[in-house]
PAMIPA-581135 format. One line per field, with one value per residue: residue in three letters; x, y, z of N, C-alpha, C in turn. Coordinates in nm, 3 decimals. Layout:
aa	c(ala ...)
n_east	c(X ...)
n_north	c(Y ...)
n_up	c(Z ...)
ca_east	c(X ...)
ca_north	c(Y ...)
ca_up	c(Z ...)
c_east	c(X ...)
c_north	c(Y ...)
c_up	c(Z ...)
% end
This chain:
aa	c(unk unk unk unk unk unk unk unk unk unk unk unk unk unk unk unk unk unk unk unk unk unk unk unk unk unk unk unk unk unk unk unk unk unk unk unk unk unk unk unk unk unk unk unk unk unk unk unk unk unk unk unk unk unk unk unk unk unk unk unk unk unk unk unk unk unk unk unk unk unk unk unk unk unk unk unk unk unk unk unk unk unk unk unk unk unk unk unk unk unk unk unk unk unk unk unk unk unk unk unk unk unk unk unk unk unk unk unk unk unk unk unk unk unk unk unk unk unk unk unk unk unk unk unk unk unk unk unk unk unk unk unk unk unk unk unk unk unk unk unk unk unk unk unk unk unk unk unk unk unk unk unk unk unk unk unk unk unk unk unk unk unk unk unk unk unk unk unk unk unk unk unk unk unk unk unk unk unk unk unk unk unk unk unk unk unk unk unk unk unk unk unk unk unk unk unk unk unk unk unk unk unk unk unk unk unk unk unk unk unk unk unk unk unk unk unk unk unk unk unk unk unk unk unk unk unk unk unk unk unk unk unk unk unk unk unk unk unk unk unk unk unk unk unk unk unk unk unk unk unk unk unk unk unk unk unk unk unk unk unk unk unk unk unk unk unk unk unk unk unk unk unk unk unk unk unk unk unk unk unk unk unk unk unk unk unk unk unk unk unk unk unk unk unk unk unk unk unk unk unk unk unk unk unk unk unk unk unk)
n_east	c(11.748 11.746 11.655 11.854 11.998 11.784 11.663 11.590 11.519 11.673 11.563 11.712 11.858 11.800 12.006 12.112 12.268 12.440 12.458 12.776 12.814 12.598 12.496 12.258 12.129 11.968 12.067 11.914 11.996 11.949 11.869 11.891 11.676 11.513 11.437 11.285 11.421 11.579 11.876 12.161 12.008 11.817 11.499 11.254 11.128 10.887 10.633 10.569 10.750 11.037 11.269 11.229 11.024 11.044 10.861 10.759 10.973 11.117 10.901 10.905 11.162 11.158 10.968 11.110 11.278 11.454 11.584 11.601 11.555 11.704 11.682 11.826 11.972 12.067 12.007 11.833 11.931 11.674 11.419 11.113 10.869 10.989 11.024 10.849 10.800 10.999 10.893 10.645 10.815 10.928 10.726 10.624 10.840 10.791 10.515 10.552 10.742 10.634 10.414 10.568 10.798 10.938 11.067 11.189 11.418 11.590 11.852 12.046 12.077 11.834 11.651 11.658 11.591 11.352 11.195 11.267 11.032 10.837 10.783 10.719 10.489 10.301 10.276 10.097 9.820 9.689 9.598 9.362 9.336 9.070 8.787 8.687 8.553 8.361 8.523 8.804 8.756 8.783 9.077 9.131 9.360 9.433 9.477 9.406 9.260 9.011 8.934 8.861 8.702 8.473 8.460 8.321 8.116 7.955 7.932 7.801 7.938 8.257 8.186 8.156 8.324 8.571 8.439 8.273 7.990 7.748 7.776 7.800 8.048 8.345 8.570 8.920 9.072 9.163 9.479 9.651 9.839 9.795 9.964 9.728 9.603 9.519 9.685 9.964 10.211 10.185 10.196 10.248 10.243 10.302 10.085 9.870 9.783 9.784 9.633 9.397 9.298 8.988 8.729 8.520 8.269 8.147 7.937 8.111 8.308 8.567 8.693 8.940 9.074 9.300 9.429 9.593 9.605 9.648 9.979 10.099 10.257 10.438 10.603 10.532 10.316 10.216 10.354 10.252 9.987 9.970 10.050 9.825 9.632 9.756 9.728 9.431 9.311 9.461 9.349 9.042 8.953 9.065 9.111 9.304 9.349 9.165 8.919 9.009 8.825 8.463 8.308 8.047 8.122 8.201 8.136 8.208 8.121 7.952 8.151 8.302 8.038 8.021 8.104 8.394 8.600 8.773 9.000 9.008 9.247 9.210 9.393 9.379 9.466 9.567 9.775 10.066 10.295 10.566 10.623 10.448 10.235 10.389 10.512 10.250 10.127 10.309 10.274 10.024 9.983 10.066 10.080 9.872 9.522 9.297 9.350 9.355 9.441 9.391 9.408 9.288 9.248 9.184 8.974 8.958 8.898 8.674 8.494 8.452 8.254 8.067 8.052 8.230)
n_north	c(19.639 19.550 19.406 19.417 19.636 19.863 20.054 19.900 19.678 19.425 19.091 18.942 18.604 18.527 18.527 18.709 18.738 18.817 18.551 18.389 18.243 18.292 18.591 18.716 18.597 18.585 18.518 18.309 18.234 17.995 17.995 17.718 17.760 17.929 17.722 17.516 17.352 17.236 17.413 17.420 17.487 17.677 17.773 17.632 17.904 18.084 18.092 18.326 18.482 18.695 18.571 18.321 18.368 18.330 18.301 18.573 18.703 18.625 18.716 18.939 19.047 18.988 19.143 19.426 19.337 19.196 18.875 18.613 18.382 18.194 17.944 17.834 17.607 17.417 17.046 16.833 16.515 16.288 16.044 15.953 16.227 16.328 16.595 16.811 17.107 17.127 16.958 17.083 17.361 17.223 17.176 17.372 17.479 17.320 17.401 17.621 17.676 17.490 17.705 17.922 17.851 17.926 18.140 18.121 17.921 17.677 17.508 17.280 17.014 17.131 17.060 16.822 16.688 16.843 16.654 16.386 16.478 16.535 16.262 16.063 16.210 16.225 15.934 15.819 15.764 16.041 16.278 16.548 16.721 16.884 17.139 17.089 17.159 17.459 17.788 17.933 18.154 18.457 18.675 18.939 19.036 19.002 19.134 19.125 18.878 18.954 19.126 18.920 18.774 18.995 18.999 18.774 18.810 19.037 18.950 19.106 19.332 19.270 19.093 19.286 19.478 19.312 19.236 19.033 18.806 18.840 18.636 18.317 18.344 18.206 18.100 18.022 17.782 17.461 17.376 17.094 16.836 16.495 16.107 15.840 15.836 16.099 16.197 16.234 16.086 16.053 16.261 16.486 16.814 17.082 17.111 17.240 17.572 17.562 17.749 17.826 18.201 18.335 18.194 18.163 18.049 18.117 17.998 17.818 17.858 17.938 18.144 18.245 18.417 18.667 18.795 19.091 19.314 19.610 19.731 19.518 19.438 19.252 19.141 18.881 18.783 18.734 18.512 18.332 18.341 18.241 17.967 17.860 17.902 17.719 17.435 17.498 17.475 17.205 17.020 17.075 17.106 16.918 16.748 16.543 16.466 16.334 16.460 16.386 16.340 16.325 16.660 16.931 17.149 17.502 17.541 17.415 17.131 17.245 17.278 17.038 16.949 17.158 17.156 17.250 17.483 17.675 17.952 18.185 18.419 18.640 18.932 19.092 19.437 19.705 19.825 19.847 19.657 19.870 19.784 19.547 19.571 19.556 19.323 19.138 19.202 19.061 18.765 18.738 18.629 18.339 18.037 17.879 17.900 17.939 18.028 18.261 18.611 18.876 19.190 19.422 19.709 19.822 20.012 19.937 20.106 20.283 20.053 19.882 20.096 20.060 20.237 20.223)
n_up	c(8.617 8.981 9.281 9.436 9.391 9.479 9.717 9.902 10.242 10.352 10.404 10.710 10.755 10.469 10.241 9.952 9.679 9.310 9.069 9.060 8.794 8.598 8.547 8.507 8.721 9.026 9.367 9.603 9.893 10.167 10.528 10.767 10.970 10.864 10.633 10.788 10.982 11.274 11.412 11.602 11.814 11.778 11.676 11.452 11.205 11.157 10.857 10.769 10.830 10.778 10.748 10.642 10.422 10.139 9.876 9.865 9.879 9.657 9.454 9.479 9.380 9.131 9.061 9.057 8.874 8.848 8.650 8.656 8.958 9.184 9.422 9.678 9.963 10.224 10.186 10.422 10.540 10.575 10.761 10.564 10.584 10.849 10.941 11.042 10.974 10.818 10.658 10.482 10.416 10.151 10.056 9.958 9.824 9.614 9.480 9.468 9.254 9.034 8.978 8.879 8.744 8.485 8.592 8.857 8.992 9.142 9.303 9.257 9.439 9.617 9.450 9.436 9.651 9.663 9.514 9.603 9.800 9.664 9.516 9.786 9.859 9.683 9.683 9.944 10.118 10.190 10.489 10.651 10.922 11.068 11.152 11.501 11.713 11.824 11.751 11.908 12.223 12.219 12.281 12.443 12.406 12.192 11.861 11.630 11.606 11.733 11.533 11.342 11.468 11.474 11.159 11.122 11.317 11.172 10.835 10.602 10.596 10.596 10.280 10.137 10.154 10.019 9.788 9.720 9.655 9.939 10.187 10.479 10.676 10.809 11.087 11.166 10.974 10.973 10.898 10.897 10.812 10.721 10.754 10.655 10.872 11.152 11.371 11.593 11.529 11.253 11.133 10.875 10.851 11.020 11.281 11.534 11.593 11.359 11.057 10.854 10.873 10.788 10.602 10.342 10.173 9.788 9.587 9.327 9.418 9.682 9.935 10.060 10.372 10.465 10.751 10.876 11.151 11.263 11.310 11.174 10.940 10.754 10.464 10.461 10.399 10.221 10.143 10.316 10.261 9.985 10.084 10.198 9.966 9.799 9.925 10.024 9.720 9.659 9.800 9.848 9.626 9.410 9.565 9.666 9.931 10.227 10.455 10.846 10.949 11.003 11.079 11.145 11.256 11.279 10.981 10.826 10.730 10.464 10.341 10.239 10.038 9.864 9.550 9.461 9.269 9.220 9.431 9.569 9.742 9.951 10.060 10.363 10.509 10.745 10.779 10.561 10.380 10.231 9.948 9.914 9.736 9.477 9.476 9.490 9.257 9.100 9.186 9.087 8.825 8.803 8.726 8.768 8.706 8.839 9.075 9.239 9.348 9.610 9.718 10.039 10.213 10.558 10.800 11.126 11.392 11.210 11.100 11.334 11.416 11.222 10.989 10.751)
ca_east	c(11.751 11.799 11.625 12.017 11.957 11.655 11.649 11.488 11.563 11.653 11.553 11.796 11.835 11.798 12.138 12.091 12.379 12.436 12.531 12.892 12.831 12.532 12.480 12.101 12.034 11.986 12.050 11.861 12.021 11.841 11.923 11.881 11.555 11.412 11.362 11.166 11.448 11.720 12.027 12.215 11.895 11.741 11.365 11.239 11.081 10.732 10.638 10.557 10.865 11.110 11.404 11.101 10.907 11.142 10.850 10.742 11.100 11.144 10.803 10.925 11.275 11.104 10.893 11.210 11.342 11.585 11.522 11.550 11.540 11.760 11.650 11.947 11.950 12.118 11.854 11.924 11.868 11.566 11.279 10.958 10.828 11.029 11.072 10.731 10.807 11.038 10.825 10.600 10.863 10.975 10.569 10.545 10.912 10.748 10.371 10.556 10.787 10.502 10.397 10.638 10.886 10.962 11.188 11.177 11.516 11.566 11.950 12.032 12.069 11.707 11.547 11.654 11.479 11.189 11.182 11.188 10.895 10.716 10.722 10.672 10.335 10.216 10.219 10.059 9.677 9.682 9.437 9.378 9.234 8.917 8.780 8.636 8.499 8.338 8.593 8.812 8.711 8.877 9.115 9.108 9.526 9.485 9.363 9.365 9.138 8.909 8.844 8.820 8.537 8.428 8.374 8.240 7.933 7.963 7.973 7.811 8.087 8.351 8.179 8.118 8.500 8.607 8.397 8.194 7.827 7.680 7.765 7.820 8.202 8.422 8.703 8.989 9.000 9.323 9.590 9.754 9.820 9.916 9.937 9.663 9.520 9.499 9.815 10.120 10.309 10.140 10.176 10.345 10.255 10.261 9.905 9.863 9.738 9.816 9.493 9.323 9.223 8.906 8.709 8.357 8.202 8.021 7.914 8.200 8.493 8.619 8.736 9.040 9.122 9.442 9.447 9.681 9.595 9.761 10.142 10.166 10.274 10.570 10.569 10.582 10.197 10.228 10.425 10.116 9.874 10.037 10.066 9.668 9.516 9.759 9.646 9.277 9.314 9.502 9.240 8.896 8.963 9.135 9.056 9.398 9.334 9.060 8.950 9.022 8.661 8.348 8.323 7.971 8.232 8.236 8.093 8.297 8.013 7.925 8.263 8.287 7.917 8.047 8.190 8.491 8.649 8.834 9.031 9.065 9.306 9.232 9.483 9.348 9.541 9.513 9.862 10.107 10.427 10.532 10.632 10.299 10.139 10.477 10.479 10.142 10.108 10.384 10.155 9.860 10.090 10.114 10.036 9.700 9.451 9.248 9.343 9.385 9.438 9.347 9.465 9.230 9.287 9.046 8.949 8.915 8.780 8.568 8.437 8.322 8.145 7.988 8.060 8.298)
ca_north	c(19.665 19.387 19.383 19.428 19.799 19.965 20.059 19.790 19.664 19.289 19.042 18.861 18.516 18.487 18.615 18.735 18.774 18.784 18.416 18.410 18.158 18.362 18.755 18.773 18.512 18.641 18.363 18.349 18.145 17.987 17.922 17.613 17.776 17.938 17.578 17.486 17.264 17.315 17.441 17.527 17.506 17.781 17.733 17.686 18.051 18.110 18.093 18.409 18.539 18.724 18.472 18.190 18.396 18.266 18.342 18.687 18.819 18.650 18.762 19.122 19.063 18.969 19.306 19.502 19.352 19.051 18.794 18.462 18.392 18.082 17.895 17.749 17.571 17.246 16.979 16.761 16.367 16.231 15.951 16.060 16.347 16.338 16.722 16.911 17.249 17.117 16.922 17.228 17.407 17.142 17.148 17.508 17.513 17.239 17.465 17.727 17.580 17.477 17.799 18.039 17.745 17.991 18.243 18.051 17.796 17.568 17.433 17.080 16.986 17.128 16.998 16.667 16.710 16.804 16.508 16.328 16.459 16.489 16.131 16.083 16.315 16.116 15.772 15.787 15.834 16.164 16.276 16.648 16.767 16.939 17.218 16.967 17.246 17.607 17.846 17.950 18.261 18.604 18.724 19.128 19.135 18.956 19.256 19.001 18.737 19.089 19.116 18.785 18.778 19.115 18.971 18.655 18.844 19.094 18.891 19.214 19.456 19.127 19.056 19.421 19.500 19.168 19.249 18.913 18.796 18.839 18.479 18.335 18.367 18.149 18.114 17.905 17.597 17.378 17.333 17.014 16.670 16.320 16.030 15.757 15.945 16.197 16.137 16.299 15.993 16.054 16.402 16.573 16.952 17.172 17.118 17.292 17.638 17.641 17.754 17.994 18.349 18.343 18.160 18.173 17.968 18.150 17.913 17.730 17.930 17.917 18.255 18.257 18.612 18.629 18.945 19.112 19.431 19.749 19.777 19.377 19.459 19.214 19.062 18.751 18.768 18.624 18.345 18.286 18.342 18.190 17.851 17.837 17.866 17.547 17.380 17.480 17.405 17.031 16.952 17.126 17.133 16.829 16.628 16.516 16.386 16.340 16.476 16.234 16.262 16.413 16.732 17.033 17.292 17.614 17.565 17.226 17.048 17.295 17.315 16.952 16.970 17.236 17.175 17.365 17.441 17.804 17.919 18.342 18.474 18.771 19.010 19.232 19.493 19.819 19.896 19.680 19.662 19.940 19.702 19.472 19.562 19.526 19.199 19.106 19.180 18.938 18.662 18.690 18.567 18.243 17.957 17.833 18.032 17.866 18.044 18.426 18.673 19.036 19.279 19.532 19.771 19.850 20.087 19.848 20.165 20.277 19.936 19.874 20.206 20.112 20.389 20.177)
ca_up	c(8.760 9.047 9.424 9.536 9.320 9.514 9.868 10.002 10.354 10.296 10.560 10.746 10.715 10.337 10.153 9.845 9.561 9.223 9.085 8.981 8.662 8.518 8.612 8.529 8.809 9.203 9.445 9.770 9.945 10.303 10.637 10.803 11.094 10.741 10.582 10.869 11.065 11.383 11.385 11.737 11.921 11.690 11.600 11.250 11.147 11.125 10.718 10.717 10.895 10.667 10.658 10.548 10.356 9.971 9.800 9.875 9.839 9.509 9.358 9.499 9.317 8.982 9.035 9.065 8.725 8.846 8.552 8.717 9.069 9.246 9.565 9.789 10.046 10.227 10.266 10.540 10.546 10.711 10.700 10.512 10.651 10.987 10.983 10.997 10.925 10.672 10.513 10.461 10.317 10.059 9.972 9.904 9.708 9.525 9.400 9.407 9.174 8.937 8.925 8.839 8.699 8.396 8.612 8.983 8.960 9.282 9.314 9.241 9.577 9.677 9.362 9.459 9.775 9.655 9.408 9.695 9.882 9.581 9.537 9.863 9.907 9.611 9.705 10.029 10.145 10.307 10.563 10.650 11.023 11.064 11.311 11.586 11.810 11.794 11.755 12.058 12.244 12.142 12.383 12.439 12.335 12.029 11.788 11.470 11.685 11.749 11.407 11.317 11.527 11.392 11.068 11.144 11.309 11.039 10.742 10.531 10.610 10.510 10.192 10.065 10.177 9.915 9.692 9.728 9.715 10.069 10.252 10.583 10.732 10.903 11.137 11.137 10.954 11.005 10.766 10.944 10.705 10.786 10.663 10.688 10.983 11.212 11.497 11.630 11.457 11.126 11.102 10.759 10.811 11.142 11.328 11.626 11.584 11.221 11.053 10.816 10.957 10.707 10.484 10.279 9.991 9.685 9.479 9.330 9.499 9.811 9.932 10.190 10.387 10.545 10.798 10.961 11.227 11.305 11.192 11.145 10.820 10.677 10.317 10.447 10.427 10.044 10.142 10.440 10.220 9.947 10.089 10.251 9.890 9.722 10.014 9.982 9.632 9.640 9.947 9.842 9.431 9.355 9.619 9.697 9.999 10.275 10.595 10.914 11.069 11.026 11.130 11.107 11.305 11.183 10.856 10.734 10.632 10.369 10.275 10.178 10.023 9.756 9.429 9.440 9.154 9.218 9.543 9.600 9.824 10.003 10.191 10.439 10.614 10.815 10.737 10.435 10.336 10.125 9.810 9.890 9.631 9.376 9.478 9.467 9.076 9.029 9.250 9.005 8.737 8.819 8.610 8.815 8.677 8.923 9.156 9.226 9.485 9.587 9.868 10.045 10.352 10.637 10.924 11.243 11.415 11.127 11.087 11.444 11.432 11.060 10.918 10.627)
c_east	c(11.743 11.722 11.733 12.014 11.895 11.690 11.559 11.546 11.509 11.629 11.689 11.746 11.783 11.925 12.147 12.204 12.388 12.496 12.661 12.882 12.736 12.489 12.345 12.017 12.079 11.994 12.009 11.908 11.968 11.900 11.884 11.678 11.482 11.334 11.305 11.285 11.526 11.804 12.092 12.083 11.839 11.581 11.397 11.139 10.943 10.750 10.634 10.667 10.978 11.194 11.328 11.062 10.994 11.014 10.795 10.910 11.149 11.047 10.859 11.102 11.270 11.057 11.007 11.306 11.456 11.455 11.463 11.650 11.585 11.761 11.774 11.952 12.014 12.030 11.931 11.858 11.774 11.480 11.159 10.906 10.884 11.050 10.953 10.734 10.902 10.995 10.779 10.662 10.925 10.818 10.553 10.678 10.828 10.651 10.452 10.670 10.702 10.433 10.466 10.811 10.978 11.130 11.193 11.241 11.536 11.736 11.919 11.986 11.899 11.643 11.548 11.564 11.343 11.123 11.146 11.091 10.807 10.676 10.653 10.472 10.232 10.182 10.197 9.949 9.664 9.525 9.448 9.282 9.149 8.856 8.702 8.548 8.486 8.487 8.653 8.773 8.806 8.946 9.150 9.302 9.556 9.366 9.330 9.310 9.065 8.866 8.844 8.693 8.437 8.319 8.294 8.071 7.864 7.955 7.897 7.941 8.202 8.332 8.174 8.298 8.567 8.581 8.354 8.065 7.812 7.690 7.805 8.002 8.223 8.503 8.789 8.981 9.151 9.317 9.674 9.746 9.913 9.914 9.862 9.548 9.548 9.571 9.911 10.181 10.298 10.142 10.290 10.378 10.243 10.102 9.946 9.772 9.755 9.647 9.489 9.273 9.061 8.819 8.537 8.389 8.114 8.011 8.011 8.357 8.465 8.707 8.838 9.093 9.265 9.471 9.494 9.621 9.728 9.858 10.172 10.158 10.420 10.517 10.548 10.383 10.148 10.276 10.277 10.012 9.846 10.009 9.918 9.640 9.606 9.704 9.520 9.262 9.336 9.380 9.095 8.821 8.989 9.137 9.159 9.455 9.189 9.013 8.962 8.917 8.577 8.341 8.201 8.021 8.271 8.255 8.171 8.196 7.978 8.069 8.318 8.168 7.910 8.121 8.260 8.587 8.782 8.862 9.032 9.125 9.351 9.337 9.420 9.403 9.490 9.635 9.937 10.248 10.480 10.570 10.549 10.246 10.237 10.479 10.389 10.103 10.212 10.270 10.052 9.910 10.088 10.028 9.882 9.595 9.309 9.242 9.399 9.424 9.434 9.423 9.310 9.263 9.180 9.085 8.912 8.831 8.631 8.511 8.332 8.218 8.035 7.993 8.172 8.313)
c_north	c(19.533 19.466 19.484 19.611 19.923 19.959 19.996 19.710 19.494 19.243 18.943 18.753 18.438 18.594 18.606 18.793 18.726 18.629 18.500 18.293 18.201 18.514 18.758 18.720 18.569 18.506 18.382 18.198 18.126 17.944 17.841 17.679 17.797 17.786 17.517 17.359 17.309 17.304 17.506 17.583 17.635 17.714 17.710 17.817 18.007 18.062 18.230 18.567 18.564 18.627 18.344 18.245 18.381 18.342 18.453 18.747 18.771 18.696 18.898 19.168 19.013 19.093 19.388 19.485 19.223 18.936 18.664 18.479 18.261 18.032 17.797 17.740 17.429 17.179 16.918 16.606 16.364 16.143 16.052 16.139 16.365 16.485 16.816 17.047 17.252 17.061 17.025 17.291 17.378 17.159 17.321 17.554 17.434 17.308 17.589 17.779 17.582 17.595 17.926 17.988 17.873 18.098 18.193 17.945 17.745 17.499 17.307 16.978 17.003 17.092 16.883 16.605 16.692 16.740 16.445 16.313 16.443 16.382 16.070 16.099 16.273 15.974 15.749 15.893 15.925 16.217 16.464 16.671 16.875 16.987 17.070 17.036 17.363 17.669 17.898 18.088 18.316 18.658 18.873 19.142 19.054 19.050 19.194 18.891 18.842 19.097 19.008 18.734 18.855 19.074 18.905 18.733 18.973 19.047 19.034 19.280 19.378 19.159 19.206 19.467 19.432 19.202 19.092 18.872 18.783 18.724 18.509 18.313 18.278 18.150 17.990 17.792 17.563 17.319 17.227 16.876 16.622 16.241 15.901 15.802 16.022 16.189 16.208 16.230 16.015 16.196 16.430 16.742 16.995 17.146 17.236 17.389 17.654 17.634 17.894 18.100 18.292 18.297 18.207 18.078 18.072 18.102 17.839 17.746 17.935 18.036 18.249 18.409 18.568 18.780 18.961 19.305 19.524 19.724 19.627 19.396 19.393 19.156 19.000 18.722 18.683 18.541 18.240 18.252 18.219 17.955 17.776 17.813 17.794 17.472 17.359 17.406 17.271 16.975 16.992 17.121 16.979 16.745 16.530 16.434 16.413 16.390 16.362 16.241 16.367 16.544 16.856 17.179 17.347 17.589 17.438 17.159 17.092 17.279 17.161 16.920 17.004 17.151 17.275 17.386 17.569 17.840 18.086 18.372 18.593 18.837 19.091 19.292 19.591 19.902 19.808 19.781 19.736 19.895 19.553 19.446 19.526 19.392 19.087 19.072 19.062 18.806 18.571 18.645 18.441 18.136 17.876 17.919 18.024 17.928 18.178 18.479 18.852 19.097 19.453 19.584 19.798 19.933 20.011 19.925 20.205 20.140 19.874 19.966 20.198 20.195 20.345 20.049)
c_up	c(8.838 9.205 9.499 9.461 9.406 9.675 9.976 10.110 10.304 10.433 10.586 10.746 10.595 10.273 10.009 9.765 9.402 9.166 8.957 8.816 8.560 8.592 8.612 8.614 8.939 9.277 9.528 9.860 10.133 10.378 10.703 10.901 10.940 10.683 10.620 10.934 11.193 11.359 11.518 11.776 11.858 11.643 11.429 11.331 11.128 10.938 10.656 10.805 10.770 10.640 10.638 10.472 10.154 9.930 9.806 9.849 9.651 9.448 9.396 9.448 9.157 8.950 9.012 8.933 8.741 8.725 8.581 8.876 9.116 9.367 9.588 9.891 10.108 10.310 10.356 10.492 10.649 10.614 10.666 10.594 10.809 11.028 10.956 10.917 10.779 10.574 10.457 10.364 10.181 9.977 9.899 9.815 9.603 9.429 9.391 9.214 8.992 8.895 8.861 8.801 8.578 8.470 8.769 8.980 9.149 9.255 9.284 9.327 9.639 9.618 9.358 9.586 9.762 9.587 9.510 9.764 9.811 9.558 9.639 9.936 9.830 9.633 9.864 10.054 10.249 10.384 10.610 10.794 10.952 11.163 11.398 11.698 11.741 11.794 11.886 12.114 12.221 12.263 12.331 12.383 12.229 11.894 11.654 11.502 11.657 11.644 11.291 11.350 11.464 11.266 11.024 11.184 11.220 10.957 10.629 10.503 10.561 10.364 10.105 10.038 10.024 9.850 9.623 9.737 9.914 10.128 10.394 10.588 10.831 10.956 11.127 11.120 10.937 10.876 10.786 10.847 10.753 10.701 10.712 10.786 11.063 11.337 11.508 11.545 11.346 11.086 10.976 10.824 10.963 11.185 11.402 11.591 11.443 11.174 10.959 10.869 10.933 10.632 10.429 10.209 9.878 9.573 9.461 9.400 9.631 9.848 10.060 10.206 10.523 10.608 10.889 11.027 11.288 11.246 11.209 10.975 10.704 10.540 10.325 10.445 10.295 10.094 10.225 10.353 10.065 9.924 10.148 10.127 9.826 9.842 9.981 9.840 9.620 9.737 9.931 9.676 9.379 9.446 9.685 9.808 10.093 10.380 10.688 10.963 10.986 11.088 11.059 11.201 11.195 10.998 10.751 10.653 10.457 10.267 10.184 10.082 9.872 9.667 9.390 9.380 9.131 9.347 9.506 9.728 9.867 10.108 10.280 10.586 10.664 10.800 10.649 10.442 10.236 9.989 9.795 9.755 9.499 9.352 9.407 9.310 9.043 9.068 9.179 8.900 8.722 8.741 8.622 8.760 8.742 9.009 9.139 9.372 9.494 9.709 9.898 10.204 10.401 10.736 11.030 11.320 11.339 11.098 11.218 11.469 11.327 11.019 10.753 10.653)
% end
């Protein structure tokens, strides 16, 4: 069986066909906003926007029985990291790559690419922001800020949910890297608002929750989630690079403090994608064993009432 088989609603902006030189390989081939650059005044795509989200549709076209899975794409020329969002996505073909190398092939063309960044991402002292302030206040029409908050002054109802020792909870901790330090000019990865929903510590792991409310329910929540715990991992595990300042916001301190040796990556929805979970089992697969990930659903009303 093959993806292109089952009645599954493909996303636009990734075109998916059998390759004409071997039949058991699917090609996904990408469009220029997906890879994170412009094209005719077009954004790049969120990551966790269907025509970005590569690896949620191939782990959910491995589930379905396609054998091996082909990433295409035309890189573009540029100086070291001159394309944020594309760097990004060159970093997460790259781990994802590494992990699921076995049935996860990458064109010539994009594997030359990400040769390049890989060298690149290696020979220079990377620096990683760091919350710098309390968290921002919760605005009443953001219902995934609402219980973000929720769980933060909840951290019971969180950790019981998980299925985690009892700790304290945090909110967003920034995912932005540069190089040398901490600058617009020096920037590799998206700053801005980019940022974990979630995190804890218990003991040596580092628990990341990635949650989405009411019917925000796309796949692309693996690719999101996905690309937070190599991150956490290369930056909290392995040490990879450093933060650019000091920082005892929202729970940082501790978080450098720990010896962290294991990364979990929680999903939590209220409604999912109905081949989520197909997915997902492919996910845990992957060659880190370091690193895992779970999915659990919640009641937002039942939850503020305590009652689950």
């Amino acid at each position: 069986m093959s993806l292109l088989e089952n009645d599954v609603r493909l996303p636009e902006g990734i075109h998916f066909e059998k390759s004409c030189e071997d039949s058991s390989v699917l090609t996904m081939q990408m469009e220029p906003c997906g890879m994170g650059y412009f094209e005719k005044r077009k954004e790049p795509l969120n990551m966790q926007d269907d025509g970005a989200a590569f690896e949620a549709w191939a782990l959910l076209a491995k589930a379905f029985g396609d054998e091996k899975i082909e990433l295409r794409g035309e890189p573009i020329t540029c100086n070291d990291f001159q394309y944020h969002h594309y760097n990004r996505f060159l970093y997460r073909v790259m781990r994802f790559h590494e992990n699921f190398g076995q049935w996860f092939l990458i064109s010539e063309k994009l594997l030359t690419a990400v040769s390049h960044f890989r060298e690149a991402f290696n020979s220079h002292e990377l620096k990683y922001n760091v919350p710098d302030k309390p968290s921002a206040e919760v605005s009443k029409q953001k219902p995934e800020a609402i219980m973000e908050k929720h769980f933060c002054d909840n951290p019971v109802q969180l950790c019981g949910l998980i299925g985690i020792p009892e700790c304290e909870i945090f909110r967003q901790l920034p995912v932005g890297l540069f190089i040398d330090e901490v600058s617009k000019k020096t920037r590799i990865f998206p700053g801005g608002s980019a940022a974990i929903d979630l995190w804890a510590i218990s003991e040596n792991c580092m628990h990341i929750i990635e949650l989405k409310a009411k019917d925000n329910k796309s796949l692309g929540i693996l690719s999101e989630l996905f690309f937070y715990t190599c991150f956490a991992y290369d930056f909290y595990c392995k040490k990879l690079g450093e933060p650019g300042r000091e920082s005892k916001e929202r729970g940082f301190d501790r978080l450098l403090s720990t010896s962290i040796t294991k990364v979990v990556g929680h999903i939590l929805t209220e409604t999912e994608h109905p081949h989520l979970e197909k997915a997902l089992s492919q996910l845990n697969l992957c060659s880190n064993k370091d690193i895992s990930f779970t999915k659990k659903k919640y009641d937002a009303q039942a939850l503020a009432k305590g009652t689950s």
